[in-house]
C-alpha positions in Angstrom: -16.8 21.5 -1.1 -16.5 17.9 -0.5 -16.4 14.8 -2.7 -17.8 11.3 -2.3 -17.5 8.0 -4.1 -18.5 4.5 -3.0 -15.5 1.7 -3.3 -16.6 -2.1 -4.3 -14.3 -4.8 -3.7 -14.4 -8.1 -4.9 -13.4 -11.0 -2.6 -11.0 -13.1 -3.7 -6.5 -13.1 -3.9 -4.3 -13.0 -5.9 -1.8 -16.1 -4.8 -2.2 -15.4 -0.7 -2.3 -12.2 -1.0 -6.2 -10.6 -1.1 -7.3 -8.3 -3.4 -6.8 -4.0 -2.4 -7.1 -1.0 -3.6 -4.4 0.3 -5.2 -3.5 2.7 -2.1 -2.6 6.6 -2.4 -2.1 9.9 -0.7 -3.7 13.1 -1.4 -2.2 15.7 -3.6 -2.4 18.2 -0.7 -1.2 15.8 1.7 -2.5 17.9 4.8 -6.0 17.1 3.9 -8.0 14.0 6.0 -10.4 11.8 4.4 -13.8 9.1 6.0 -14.6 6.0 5.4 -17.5 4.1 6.5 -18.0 0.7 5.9 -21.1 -0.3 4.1 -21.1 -4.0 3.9 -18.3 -7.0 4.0 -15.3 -7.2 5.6 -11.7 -6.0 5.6 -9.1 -4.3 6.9 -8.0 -0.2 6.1 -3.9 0.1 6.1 -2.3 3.5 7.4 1.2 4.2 6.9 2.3 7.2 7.9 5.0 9.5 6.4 7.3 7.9 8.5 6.6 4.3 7.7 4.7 3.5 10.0 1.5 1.3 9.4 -1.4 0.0 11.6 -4.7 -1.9 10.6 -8.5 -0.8 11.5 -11.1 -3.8 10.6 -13.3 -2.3 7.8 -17.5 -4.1 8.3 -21.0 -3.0 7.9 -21.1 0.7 10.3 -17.3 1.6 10.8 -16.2 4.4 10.7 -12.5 5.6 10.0 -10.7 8.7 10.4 -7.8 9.1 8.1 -5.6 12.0 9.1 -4.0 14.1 6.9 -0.4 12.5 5.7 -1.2 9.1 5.9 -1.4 6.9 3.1 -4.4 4.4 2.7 -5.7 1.2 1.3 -8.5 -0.9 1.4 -8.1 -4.6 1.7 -10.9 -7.4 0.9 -10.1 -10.2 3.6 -13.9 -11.3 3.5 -15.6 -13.8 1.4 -18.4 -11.1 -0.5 -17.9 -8.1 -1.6 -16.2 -5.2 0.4 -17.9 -1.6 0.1 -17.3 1.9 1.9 -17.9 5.2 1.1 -15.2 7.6 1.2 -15.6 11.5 1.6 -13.2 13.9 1.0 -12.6 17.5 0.5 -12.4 18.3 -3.4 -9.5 20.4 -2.8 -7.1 17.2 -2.0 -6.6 15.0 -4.9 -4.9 11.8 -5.1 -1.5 11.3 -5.6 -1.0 7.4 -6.3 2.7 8.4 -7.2 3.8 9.4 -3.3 4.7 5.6 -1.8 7.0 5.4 -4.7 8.9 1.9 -4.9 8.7 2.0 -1.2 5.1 0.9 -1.2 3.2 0.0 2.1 5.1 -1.5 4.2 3.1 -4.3 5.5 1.1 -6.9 3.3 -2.0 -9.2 4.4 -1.8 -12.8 3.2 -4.1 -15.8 3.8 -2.1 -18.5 6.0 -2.6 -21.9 5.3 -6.0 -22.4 6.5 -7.0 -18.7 4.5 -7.6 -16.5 7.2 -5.6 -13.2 7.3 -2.1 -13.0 8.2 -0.1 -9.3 8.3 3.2 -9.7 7.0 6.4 -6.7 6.4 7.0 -6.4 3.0 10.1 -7.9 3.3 7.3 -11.6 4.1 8.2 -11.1 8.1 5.3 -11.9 10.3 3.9 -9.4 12.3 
């Protein structure tokens, strides 16, 4: 059995940094997840259990793989809405708890002339 859900995201930041979802992992962390990009543009972030992250570019017909024991987040670096669908088996759940006060580690920002810049979460450039 498998559940789906549809994710909109408003454009916009708050400060530099754009709005996101608020990132999780699933309950049964084994368990992988889709998404497919239905319209806008934005960047998916993947950490892994070890920390580290990496960025796919999230538009109209992409389509992402998210393995098992990775955590995820959608980020709105567009100027309209951002929207995917996600499917999932119902068995995983979300665990929004996981990241604890480590978080993701690496942030997206507008630079000075507003388009996307990654940043550590300790404000290094990437």
């Amino acid at each position: 059995m498998t559940n789906m859900g549809v994710t909109y995201l408003e454009a916009g930041r708050v400060g530099r940094e754009f709005f996101m979802t608020r990132g999780h992992l699933h309950a049964r962390a084994e368990q992988a997840e889709y998404y497919f990009g239905l319209c806008g543009q934005g960047l998916l972030l993947l950490q892994d259990m070890a920390g580290v992250c990496r960025l796919e570019r999230v538009f109209a017909g992409s389509v992402h793989h998210i393995p098992g024991h990775v955590a995820h987040r959608l980020i709105n670096t567009g100027e309209t809405q951002l929207s995917a669908l996600a499917v999932w088996p119902a068995v995983a759940g979300h665990d929004y708890g996981a990241l604890g006060a480590r978080g993701f580690g690496l942030r997206v920002l507008a630079g000075e002339d507003g388009t996307p810049r990654i940043v550590t979460s300790a404000g290094q450039a990437t």
